[in-house]
Structures are given as structure tokens and as C-alpha cells.
C-alpha positions as CSV (number, residue, x, y, z in Angstrom):
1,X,0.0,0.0,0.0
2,X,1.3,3.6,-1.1
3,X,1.7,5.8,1.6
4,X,2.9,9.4,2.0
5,X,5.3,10.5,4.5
6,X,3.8,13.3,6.8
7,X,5.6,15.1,9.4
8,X,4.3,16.4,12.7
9,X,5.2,19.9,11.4
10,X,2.5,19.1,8.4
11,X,-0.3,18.0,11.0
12,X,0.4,21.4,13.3
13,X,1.1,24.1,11.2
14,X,1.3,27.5,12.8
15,X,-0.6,29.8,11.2
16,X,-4.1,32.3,11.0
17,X,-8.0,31.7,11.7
18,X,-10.5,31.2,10.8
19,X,-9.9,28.0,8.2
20,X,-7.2,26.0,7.7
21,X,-8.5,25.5,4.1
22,X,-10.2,28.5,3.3
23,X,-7.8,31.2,4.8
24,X,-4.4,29.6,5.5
25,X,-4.3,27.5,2.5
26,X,-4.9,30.3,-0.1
27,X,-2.6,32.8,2.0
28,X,0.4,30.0,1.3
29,X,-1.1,29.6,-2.5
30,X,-0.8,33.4,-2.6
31,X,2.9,33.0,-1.5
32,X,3.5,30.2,-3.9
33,X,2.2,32.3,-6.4
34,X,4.4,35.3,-6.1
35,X,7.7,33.1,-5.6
36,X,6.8,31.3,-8.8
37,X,7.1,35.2,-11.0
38,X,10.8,35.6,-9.0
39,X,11.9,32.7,-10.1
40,X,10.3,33.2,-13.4
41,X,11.9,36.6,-13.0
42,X,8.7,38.5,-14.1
43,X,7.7,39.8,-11.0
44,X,9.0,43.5,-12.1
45,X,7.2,42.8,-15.3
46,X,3.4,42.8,-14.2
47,X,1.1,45.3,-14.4
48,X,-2.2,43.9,-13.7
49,X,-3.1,41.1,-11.2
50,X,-6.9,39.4,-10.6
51,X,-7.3,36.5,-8.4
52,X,-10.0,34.1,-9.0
53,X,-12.0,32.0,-6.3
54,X,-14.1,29.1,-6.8
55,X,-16.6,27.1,-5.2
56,X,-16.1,26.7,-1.9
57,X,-13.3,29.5,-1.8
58,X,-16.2,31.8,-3.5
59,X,-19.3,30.7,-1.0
60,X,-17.5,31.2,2.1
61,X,-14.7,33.5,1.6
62,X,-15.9,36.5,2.6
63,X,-17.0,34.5,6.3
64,X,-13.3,32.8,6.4
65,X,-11.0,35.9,5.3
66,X,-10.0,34.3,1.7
67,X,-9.3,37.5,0.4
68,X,-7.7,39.1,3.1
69,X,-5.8,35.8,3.2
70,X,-4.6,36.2,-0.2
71,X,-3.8,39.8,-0.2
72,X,-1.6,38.9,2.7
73,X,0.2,36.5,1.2
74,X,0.4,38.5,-2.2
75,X,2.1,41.4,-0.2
76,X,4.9,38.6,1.1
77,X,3.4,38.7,4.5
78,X,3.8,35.2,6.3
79,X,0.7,33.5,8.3
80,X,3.7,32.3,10.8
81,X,5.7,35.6,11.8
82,X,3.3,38.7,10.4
83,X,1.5,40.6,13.5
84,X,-2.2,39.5,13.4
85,X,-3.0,42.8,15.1
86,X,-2.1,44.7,11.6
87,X,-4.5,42.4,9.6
88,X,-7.2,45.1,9.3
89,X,-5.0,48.2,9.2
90,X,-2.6,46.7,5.9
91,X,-6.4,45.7,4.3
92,X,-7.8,49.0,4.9
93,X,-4.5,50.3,3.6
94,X,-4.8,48.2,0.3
95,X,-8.3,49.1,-0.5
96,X,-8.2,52.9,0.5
97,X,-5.0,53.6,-1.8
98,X,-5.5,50.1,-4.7
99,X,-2.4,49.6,-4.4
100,X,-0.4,46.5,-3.4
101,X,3.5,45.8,-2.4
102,X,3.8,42.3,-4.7
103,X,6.0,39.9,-2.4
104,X,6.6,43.3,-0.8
105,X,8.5,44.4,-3.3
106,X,7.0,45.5,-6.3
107,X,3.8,48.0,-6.2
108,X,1.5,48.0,-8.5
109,X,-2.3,48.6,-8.9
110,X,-4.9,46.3,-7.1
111,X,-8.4,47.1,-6.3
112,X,-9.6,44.2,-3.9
113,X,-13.2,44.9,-4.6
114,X,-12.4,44.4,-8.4
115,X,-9.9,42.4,-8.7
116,X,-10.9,39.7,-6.3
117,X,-13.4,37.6,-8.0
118,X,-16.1,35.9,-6.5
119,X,-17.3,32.8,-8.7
120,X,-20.0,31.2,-6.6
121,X,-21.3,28.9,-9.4
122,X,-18.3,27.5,-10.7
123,X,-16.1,24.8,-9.6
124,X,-12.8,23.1,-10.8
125,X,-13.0,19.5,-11.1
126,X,-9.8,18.5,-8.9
127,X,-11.1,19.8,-5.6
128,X,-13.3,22.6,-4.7
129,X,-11.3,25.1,-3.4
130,X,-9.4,26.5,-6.0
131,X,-8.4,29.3,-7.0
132,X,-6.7,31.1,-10.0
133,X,-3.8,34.1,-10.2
134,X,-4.0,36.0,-13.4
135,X,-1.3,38.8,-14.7
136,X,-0.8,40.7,-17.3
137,X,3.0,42.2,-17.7
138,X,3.6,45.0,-19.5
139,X,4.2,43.1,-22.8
140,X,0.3,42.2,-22.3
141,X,1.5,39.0,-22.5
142,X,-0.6,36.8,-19.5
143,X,0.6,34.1,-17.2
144,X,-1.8,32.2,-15.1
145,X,-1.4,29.9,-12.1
146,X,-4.0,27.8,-10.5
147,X,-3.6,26.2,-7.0
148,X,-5.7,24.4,-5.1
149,X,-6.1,24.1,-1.1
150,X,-6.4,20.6,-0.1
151,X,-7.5,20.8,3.5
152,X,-4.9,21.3,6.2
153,X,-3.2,24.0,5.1
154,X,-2.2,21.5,2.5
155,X,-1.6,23.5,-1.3
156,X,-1.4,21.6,-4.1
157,X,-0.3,23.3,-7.7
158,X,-2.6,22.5,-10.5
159,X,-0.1,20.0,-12.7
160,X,2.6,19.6,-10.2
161,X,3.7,16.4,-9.2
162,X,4.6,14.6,-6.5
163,X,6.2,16.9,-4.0
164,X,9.5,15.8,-2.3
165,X,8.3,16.1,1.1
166,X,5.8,13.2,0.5
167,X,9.3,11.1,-1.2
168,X,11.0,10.9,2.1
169,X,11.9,7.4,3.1
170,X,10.5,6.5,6.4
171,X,12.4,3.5,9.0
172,X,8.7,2.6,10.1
173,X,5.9,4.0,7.0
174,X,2.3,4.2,8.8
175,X,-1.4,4.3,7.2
176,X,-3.4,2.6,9.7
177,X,-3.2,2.6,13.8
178,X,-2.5,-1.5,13.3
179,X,0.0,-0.7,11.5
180,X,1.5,1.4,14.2
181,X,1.0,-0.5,16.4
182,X,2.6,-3.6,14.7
183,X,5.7,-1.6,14.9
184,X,5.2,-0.7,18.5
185,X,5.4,-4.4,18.8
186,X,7.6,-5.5,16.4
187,X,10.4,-2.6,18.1
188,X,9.5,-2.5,21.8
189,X,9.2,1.1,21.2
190,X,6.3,3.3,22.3
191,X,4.6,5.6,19.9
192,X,6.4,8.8,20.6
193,X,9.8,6.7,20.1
194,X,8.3,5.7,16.4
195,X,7.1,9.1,15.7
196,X,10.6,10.4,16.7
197,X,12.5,8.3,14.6
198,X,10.1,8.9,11.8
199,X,10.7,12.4,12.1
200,X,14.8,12.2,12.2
201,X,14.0,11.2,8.5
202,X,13.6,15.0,8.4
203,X,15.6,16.7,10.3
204,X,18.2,16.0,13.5
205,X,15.7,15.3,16.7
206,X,17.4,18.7,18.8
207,X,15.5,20.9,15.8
208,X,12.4,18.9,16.2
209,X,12.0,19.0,20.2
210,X,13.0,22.5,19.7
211,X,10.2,23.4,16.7
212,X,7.4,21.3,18.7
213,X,8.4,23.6,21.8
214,X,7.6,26.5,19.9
215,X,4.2,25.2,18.8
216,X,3.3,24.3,22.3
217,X,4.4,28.0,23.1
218,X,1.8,29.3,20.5
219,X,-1.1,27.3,21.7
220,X,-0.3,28.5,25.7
221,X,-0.2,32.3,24.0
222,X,-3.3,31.3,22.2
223,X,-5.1,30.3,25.1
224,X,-4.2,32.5,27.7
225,X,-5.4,35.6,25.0
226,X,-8.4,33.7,24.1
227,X,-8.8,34.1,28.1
228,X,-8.6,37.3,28.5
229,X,-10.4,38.8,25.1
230,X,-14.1,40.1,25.5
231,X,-16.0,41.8,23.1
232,X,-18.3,40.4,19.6
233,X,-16.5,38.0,17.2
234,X,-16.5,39.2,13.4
235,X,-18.7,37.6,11.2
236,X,-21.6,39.8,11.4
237,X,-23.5,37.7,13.4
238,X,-23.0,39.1,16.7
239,X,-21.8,36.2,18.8
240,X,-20.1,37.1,22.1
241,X,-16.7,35.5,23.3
242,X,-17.5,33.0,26.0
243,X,-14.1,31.9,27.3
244,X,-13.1,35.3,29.3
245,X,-16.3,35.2,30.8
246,X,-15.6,31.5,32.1
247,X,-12.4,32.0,32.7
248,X,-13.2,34.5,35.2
249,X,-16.2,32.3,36.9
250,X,-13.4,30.1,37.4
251,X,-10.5,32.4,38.9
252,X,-13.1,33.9,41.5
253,X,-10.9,36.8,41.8
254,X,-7.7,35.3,42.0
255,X,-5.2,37.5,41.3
256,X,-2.3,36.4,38.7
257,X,-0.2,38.5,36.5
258,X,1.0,36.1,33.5
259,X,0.3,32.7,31.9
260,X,2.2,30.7,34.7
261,X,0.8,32.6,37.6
262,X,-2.8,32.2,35.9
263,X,-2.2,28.7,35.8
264,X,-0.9,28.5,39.5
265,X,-4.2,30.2,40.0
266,X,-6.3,27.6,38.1
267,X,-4.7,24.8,40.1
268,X,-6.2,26.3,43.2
269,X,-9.4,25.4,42.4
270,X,-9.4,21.8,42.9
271,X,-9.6,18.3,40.8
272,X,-13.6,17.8,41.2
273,X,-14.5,17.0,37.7
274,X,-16.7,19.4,36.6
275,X,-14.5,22.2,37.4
276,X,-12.0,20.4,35.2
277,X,-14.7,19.9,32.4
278,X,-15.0,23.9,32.5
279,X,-11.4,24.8,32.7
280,X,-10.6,22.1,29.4
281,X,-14.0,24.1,28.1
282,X,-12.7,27.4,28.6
283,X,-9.1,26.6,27.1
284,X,-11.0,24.8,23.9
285,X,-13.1,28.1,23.8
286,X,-10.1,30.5,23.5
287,X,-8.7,28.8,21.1
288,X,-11.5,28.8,18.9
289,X,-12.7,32.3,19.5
290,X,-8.6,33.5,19.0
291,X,-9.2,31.3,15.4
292,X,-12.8,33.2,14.5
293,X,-10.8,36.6,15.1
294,X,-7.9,35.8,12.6
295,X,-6.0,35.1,15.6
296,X,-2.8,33.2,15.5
297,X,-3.3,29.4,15.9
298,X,-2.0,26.2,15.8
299,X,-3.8,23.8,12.8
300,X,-4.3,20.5,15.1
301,X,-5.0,19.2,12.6
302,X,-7.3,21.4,11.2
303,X,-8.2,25.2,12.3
304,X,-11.9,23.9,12.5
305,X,-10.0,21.3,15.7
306,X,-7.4,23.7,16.4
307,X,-9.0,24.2,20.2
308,X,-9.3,20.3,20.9
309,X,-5.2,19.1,21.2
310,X,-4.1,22.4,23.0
311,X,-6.9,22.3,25.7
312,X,-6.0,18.8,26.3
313,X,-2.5,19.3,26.4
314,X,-3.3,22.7,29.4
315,X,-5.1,20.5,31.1
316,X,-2.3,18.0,31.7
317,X,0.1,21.1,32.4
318,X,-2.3,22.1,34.8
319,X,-3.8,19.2,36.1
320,X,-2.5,15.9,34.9
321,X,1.4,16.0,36.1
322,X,0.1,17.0,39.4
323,X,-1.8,14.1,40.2
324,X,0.6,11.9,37.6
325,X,-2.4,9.5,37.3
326,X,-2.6,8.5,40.9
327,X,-5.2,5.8,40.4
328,X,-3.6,3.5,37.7
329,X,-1.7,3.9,34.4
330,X,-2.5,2.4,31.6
331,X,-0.5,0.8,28.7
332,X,0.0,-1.9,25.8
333,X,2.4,-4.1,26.3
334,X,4.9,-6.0,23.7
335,X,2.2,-8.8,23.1
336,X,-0.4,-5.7,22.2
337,X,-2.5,-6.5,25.4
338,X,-3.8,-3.5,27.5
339,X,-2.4,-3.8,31.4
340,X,-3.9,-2.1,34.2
341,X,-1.8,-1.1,37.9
């Protein structure tokens, strides 16, 4: 059975809300796009640029950002590093003056209200959201380039091949959890220790502990400012942020002036399970309410999940390591058999 090799950094991608598919996938399409005219060596060459969205793209863009997503990455801006606080200052910018910085280099003429076409009724037969970058140079000759977002964050080019990300050779290849857990077997090892070595197919394992550190540092930020963030989400339809409100019912008016005295204040109220089923609530919450307000998330392994893995993940921080499972543990053994103490 054909497989593809996946890394962990594919499944969590850091990036912007509201949609893996429909806002960071066409932001890194956008990117492709503009990296494909400097290599081409065109980019000082265009004079006119129009962006097509299709089906899916086209019916919810406007609710999922895809055109603020792909003026972003058209103006070189990276979902990873750029400051989300300046997403509605650099659109505003765009669309008072029609003008953009291509790969923030190169300005030329671009009227998002124009140029940024909505095609609600038509859809590309490879996957439904697609979308198309037209530009004319100054020759009038045109160029074209159609990508499509896969889901993910995943981009796919239309006639590319396979990429060489998905050619890397892997000691122990995985499609099914039997499969995983045949090598878990098989090795003695547990999963983490497969994943691992997987991974040093990549990269040496210092950069990976290090770049999965960082990840778990943007969920904690996420969190702990989904925590703290009041107000209306955008969207037009008026629903208020929950999590700040919870997170305060659950405080009571404990003081705390960071993310790890606010956790020091959590653990003070106790292991009695619904107060946990609130506090992995609230995290879940903040997380989604950061992705609804083109906050900065972690894809886990969608932006649609993006709350679930990082509200899990506080809880044990919080919670979890405290109590270290005092009751039993649980495992598989070698023979695949699940053992109780």
C-alpha cells in the first residue's frame, strides 16, 4: 500500500483563523504564487493582477477571510511571523489607496473589490477550493497559475507532481493505527519513540524538540489571550466570546499577572470533575474564538480542531502532572495487550 510521509510539522502548522482551508491555504497559495514570478523573474514585469475564487473559496470567503488571506500572502506577509493585530490596518490600507507591495517588493495597482473575484457557481473538477492568479505584464503577454487548497493547510499546484516532502523514506511507513501498532510491537518502542525516529527522516531530533516547543508555546499564547479577550467576534452575526467570561467564573478573583501565575491560580481550584470539564471548556473556547478573530493558531490538525489538542494538552500542564495519574496507568504491552496497575 502507497503511503505518504507526513511530518508532525505538516499535521500542526502554525498559522491564522478562521480556516485552515479557506484562509491559511490560499494565504500560502498566494505566497507560492508570487515566488513562482521571482523565479520566473517576471515579478518587475506585471502590471495587472486578478485573483479568481471558486466554489467553496467563493461561497465562504468572505465569512473565512480568503481574500484578506490572499492579499496577505500576495504582499509577502507570512501567516507564521506577520503581526495578526495589523491584519485590518494593511487591508484598509490596500483598499483605501488600490495599491499593493507584490511579495513586498513591487507596487502595483490592485483594487480588492475588483480584482478579487467571487465565482459562486463554478467549480474546478480536482477539488473545490481552488483558486486562479491572473497577470498581465507589461508586454500584455498573461501568465496564469492555478492552485488548489487541499485541506490542512495542504496547497497543491494545478499540474505539479509529487512533491519531495511526500518522497522521504521512512524506517517505520504508517497508514493505519494496526499498523503502528505492529511496529510498536515488532520494536519494543512506544509511539512517541516511532514518531521520533520517523521524524529524524527529516531533520536531526534537537531541531524537532525544539520546533514542537515552539508550537506548544503558540497554543499557551493562544489560550491564555483567548482568556482574556471580551468583546463580539466578526462575522456579522453578533456572537459574544465565551471563554473570558468562564475564565473569570473560574478564577473567582484570584489574582495572577501572567500565563504561569494564571495557571498557578487555576490549580487552586481543585480536581472535582466538573470544574476540570470547565477549565478544558474554557481553554477549547479560546482557542477557537482566537481562530474566529484571525487570531494566531495552531492547525491541530485542522483550524476547525485547532481548540481540541491544545486544551487537552493545558489540562495536563495544569492538572495531569500533578496528580501523575494516581489511580492507575495504563499501557499496551509487547504482546499488544492493555495492562492495568
Amino acid at each position: 500500500m502507497s503511503h505518504e510521509s507526513i511530518s508532525v510539522f505538516d499535521m500542526f502548522k502554525i498559522g491564522v483563523g478562521p480556516s485552515s482551508s479557506h484562509t491559511l491555504g490560499p494565504w500560502r497559495a498566494a505566497q507560492r504564487f508570487t515566488a513562482s514570478l521571482q523565479q520566473q523573474n517576471l515579478l518587475q514585469h506585471v502590471s495587472k493582477l486578478e485573483v479568481l475564487l471558486y466554489g467553496s473559496l467563493a461561497k465562504t470567503g468572505i465569512g473565512h477571510g480568503t481574500d484578506i488571506a490572499v492579499q496577505l500572502g500576495l504582499s509577502g506577509d507570512d501567516p507564521v511571523t506577520f503581526d495578526v493585530s495589523n491584519i485590518s490596518q494593511k487591508i484598509s490600507h490596500i483598499s483605501a489607496n488600490q495599491k499593493l507591495l507584490l511579495a513586498g517588493e513591487i507596487e502595483i495597482a490592485f483594487n480588492p473589490a475588483a480584482d478579487i473575484h467571487f465565482l459562486f457557481t463554478e467549480t474546478l473538477p480536482f477539488h473545490p477550493n481552488a483558486l486562479t492568479f491572473l497577470v498581465t505584464l507589461n508586454d500584455s503577454n498573461t501568465i496564469a497559475e492555478t492552485y488548489y487548497s487541499i485541506g490542512g493547510g495542504f496547497v497543491k499546484k494545478e499540474g505539479e507532481t509529487e512533491s519531495s516532502q511526500s518522497s522521504v523514506i521512512l524506517p517505520f511507513p504508517v497508514n493505519t493505527a494496526n499498523e503502528l501498532l505492529h511496529w510498536c510491537m515488532k520494536t519494543g518502542m512506544s509511539i512517541s519513540e516511532i514518531v521520533m525516529e520517523n521524524e529524524n527522516a527529516w531533520r536531526n531530533e534537537q531541531v524537532t524538540k525544539l520546533g514542537l516547543l515552539n508550537i506548544w508555546k503558540i497554543m499557551q499564547e493562544c489560550i491564555f489571550r483567548g482568556c482574556h479577550r471580551e468583546g463580539i467576534l466578526p462575522g456579522g452575526l453578533q456572537v459574544k466570546r465565551r471563554a473570558a467570561l468562564l475564565n473569570k467564573k473560574l478564577l473567582k478573583e484570584k489574582q495572577y499577572s501572567d500565563y504561569n501565575t494564571w495557571v498557578q491560580a487555576l490549580k487552586q481550584g481543585g480536581m472535582g470533575f466538573n470544574y476540570i470539564l470547565d477549565c478544558v471548556s474554557c481553554f477549547a473556547l479560546a482557542v477557537n474564538e482566537e481562530n474566529a478573530s484571525f487570531g494566531r493558531v495552531v492547525t491541530a490538525p485542522t483550524n476547525g480542531a485547532a481548540g481540541v489538542i491544545p486544551a487537552v494538552l493545558q489540562y495536563y500542564v495544569a492538572f495531569a502532572m500533578v496528580t501523575m495519574m494516581k489511580n492507575y496507568t495504563i499501557f499496551i504491552n509487547r504482546s499488544g495487550s492493555w495492562q492495568h496497575f
